[in-house]
Each structure stands twice: as structure tokens, then as C-alpha cells.
C-alpha positions, 0 to 999 in steps of 0.5 A: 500500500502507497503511504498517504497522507490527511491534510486539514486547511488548518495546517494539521495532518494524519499519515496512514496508507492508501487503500482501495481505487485511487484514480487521482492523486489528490481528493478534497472533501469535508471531513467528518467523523461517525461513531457507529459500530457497524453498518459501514456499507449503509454509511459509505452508501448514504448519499447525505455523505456527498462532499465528505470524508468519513473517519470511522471511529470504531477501530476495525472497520471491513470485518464483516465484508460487504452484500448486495443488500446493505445499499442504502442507494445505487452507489457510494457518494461520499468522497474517501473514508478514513480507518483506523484498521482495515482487517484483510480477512472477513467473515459473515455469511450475508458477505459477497465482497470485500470492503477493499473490493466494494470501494474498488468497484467504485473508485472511492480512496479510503486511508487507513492505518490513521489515529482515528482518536487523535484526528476526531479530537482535533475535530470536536475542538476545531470543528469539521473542516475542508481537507485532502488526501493525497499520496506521498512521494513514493520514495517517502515514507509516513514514519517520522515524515514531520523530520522531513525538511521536504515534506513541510514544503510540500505540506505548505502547498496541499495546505494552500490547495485545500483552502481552495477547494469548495466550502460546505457552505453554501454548496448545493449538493443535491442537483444529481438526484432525480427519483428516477433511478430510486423509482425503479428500484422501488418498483422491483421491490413490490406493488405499489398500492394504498394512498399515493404520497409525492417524495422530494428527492434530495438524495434520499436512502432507500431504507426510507422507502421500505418503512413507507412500504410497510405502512401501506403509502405509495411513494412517487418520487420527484426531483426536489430541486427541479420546479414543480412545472417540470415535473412528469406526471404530477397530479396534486390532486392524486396526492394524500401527503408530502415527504421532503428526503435527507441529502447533501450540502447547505440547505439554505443553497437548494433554492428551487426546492425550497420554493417547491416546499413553500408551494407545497405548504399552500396545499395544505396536506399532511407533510413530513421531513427528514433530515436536510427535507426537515431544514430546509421545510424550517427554511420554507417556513421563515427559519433560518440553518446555520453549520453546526461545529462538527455536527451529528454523525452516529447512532447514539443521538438523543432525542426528546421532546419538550412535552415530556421526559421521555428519551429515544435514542436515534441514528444521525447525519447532519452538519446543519440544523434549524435556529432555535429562535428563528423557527420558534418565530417561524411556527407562531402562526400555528396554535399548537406545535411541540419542538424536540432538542438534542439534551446533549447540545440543546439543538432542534432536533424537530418539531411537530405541527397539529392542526388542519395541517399536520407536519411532521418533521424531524432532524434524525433518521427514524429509518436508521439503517445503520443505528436504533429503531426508537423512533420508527413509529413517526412512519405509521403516525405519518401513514395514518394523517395520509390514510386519514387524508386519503380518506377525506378527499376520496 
């Protein structure tokens, strides 16, 4: 394996050694770290990962090899994963493939042998930031390469090439998705039937699908960031209920599906967002997002509402949230709204409407996938606004 090396725009740098396809010498991405214990293939295949590196806090990432199961959409999108210990031998029986030989499969660079614990500490101070991973010199090793006179004038350079590469802020990540292709693995999942609800694909994972599917909804998908007039065979009044999908990047820069959000509010039936769906339904209704220091990535974040002390624990994925005061003044115009925080940092965690226009929305993933089932039940709570809506109009 060729010695690589992990370099933050704020100068610091991890060694390790490359692993998997590596079709360039250098990548730039956001780097972010995630705590779960398992489910890597379901992360490295989430597409709200767009734009960034993963560093896996588990120490032994690759044990169990990967399926043709465990997709959570068509492909990885996510630019590079950072590892502690990739272990060259897998055992599970679900297994087709290697980790090494899935990543290959798509091309994406992984870095492995790396202080996994140092780097994520360096993050929880500093915050998640732009970074590259780029190959050493092949004549350079990665042990004791700070004595290296060369290397800090070369590390002085790739410094100076990540603080040009694009910010998170402010980029739309979500352009690429279109429904189609999560249409028609949809279909070759089974029939469709019951109430139809319109999803807004931003990116979504299709564990979310399955649970619609198990609640008895028929999603048809729609590309979020494309207008509403563009959309093919899209009949409002065929619709019982509206779903806004997780993704990618800055909410507050996917300007056409915000609109296509604030049009959908006019409609008056029920609505439910997750993830970047929920911030930027907060953004439609007059709130504002801002980029959290190193955000939620895991599936062991809390969440509870302020009604009650009641506690579940849930799977993550987020750098952005919802203002607090912003979204407060935002929901005022409905009477009665009930808003959950994150006890770890008090941020929004979500909010539920009621009334004559029941939203839900919500900053975890009820789906999980990898991570806790706690809060699975929103799906039928959903179901059963959009049975009732169904009902109503038929």
C-alpha cells in the first residue's frame, strides 16, 4: 500500500496508507467523523455523505465484508473514508465482497492505518473542516515524515490547495438526484398500492422507502430541486401527503426546492421531513440553518421532546440544523406545535405541527439503517394523517 497522507486547511495532518481505487492523486472533501459500530456499507452508501470524508471511529472497520443488500442507494457518494484498521480477512455469511473490493468497484480512496482518536479530537475542538488526501512521494515514507525538511514544503502547498477547494457552505449538493433511478428500484421491490404520497428527492436512502412500504403509502418520487412545472406526471390532486428526503450540502443553497416546499405548504396536506427535507421545510417556513461545529454523525443521538421526559435514542447525519429562535418565530402562526432538542447540545432536533395541517418533521433518521429503531413509529403516525387524508378527499 502507497503511504498517504490527511491534510486539514488548518495546517494539521494524519499519515496512514492508501487503500482501495485511487484514480487521482489528490481528493478534497469535508471531513467528518461517525461513531457507529457497524453498518459501514449503509454509511459509505448514504448519499447525505456527498462532499465528505468519513473517519470511522470504531477501530476495525471491513470485518464483516460487504452484500448486495446493505445499499442504502445505487452507489457510494461520499468522497474517501478514513480507518483506523482495515482487517484483510472477513467473515459473515450475508458477505459477497470485500470492503477493499466494494470501494474498488467504485473508485472511492479510503486511508487507513490513521489515529482515528487523535484526528476526531482535533475535530470536536476545531470543528469539521475542508481537507485532502493525497499520496506521498513514493520514495517517502509516513514514519517520522514531520523530520522531513521536504515534506513541510510540500505540506505548505496541499495546505494552500485545500483552502481552495469548495466550502460546505453554501454548496448545493443535491442537483444529481432525480427519483428516477430510486423509482425503479422501488418498483422491483413490490406493488405499489394504498394512498399515493409525492417524495422530494434530495438524495434520499432507500431504507426510507421500505418503512413507507410497510405502512401501506405509495411513494412517487420527484426531483426536489427541479420546479414543480417540470415535473412528469404530477397530479396534486392524486396526492394524500408530502415527504421532503435527507441529502447533501447547505440547505439554505437548494433554492428551487425550497420554493417547491413553500408551494407545497399552500396545499395544505399532511407533510413530513427528514433530515436536510426537515431544514430546509424550517427554511420554507421563515427559519433560518446555520453549520453546526462538527455536527451529528452516529447512532447514539438523543432525542426528546419538550412535552415530556421521555428519551429515544436515534441514528444521525447532519452538519446543519434549524435556529432555535428563528423557527420558534417561524411556527407562531400555528396554535399548537411541540419542538424536540438534542439534551446533549440543546439543538432542534424537530418539531411537530397539529392542526388542519399536520407536519411532521424531524432532524434524525427514524429509518436508521445503520443505528436504533426508537423512533420508527413517526412512519405509521405519518401513514395514518395520509390514510386519514386519503380518506377525506376520496
Amino acid at each position: 500500500m502507497s503511504a498517504a497522507v490527511l491534510v486539514l486547511e488548518d495546517g494539521n495532518f494524519f499519515t496512514g496508507k492508501a487503500l482501495g481505487k485511487w484514480k487521482q492523486e489528490a481528493y478534497f472533501a469535508e471531513t467528518v467523523f461517525n461513531t457507529a459500530m457497524s453498518g459501514y456499507q449503509e454509511i459509505i452508501t448514504d448519499p447525505s455523505y456527498k462532499g465528505q470524508f468519513v473517519c470511522f471511529t470504531y477501530p476495525s472497520i471491513g470485518n464483516y465484508g460487504c452484500n448486495t443488500e446493505d445499499y442504502e442507494s445505487d452507489k457510494p457518494y461520499l468522497s474517501g473514508i478514513i480507518l483506523k484498521d482495515y482487517p484483510e480477512t472477513y467473515s459473515n455469511f450475508r458477505a459477497n465482497e470485500s470492503l477493499v473490493s466494494f470501494l474498488e468497484k467504485y473508485e472511492v480512496p479510503a486511508l487507513t492505518s490513521v489515529d482515528t482518536r487523535a484526528l476526531v479530537k482535533h475535530i470536536r475542538e476545531a470543528g469539521a473542516m475542508r481537507s485532502g488526501i493525497f499520496l506521498l512521494p513514493n520514495n517517502w515514507s509516513p514514519y517520522k515524515i514531520h523530520l522531513k525538511k521536504e515534506f513541510h514544503e510540500w505540506l505548505k502547498e496541499k495546505k494552500k490547495a485545500v483552502q481552495s477547494s469548495p466550502s460546505m457552505e453554501g454548496s448545493n449538493l443535491v442537483s444529481e438526484f432525480r427519483g428516477q433511478e430510486v423509482q425503479t428500484w422501488l418498483h422491483s421491490q413490490a406493488v405499489l398500492d394504498g394512498p399515493k404520497i409525492a417524495v422530494l428527492d434530495f438524495g434520499i436512502k432507500r431504507n426510507i422507502l421500505r418503512n413507507f412500504l410497510s405502512v401501506g403509502l405509495n411513494p412517487i418520487l420527484f426531483p426536489g430541486d427541479t420546479p414543480m412545472d417540470k415535473w412528469q406526471n404530477f397530479n396534486p390532486d392524486e396526492i394524500a401527503g408530502y415527504f421532503f428526503s435527507n441529502g447533501p450540502g447547505d440547505p439554505s443553497a437548494v433554492k428551487t426546492g425550497i420554493q417547491n416546499i413553500q408551494k407545497i405548504l399552500t396545499f395544505k396536506k399532511p407533510i413530513f421531513g427528514i433530515c436536510l427535507g426537515h431544514q430546509m421545510l424550517s427554511i420554507a417556513l421563515g427559519a433560518k440553518t446555520h453549520k453546526m461545529k462538527f455536527g451529528h454523525h452516529g447512532g447514539n443521538q438523543p432525542v426528546k421532546a419538550e412535552e415530556n421526559s421521555h428519551v429515544y435514542i436515534t441514528s444521525q447525519n447532519h452538519g446543519f440544523a434549524a435556529e432555535e429562535a428563528t423557527l420558534k418565530t417561524a411556527l407562531n402562526q400555528y396554535e399548537k406545535v411541540i419542538l424536540e432538542k438534542n439534551p446533549n447540545d440543546n439543538s432542534i432536533e424537530g418539531f411537530r405541527v397539529y392542526g388542519k395541517q399536520p407536519i411532521i418533521s424531524v432532524q434524525y433518521h427514524p429509518e436508521a439503517c445503520p443505528g436504533p429503531r426508537d423512533a420508527e413509529f413517526i412512519f405509521r403516525e405519518f401513514a395514518e394523517l395520509v390514510k386519514a387524508q386519503a380518506d377525506t378527499a376520496g
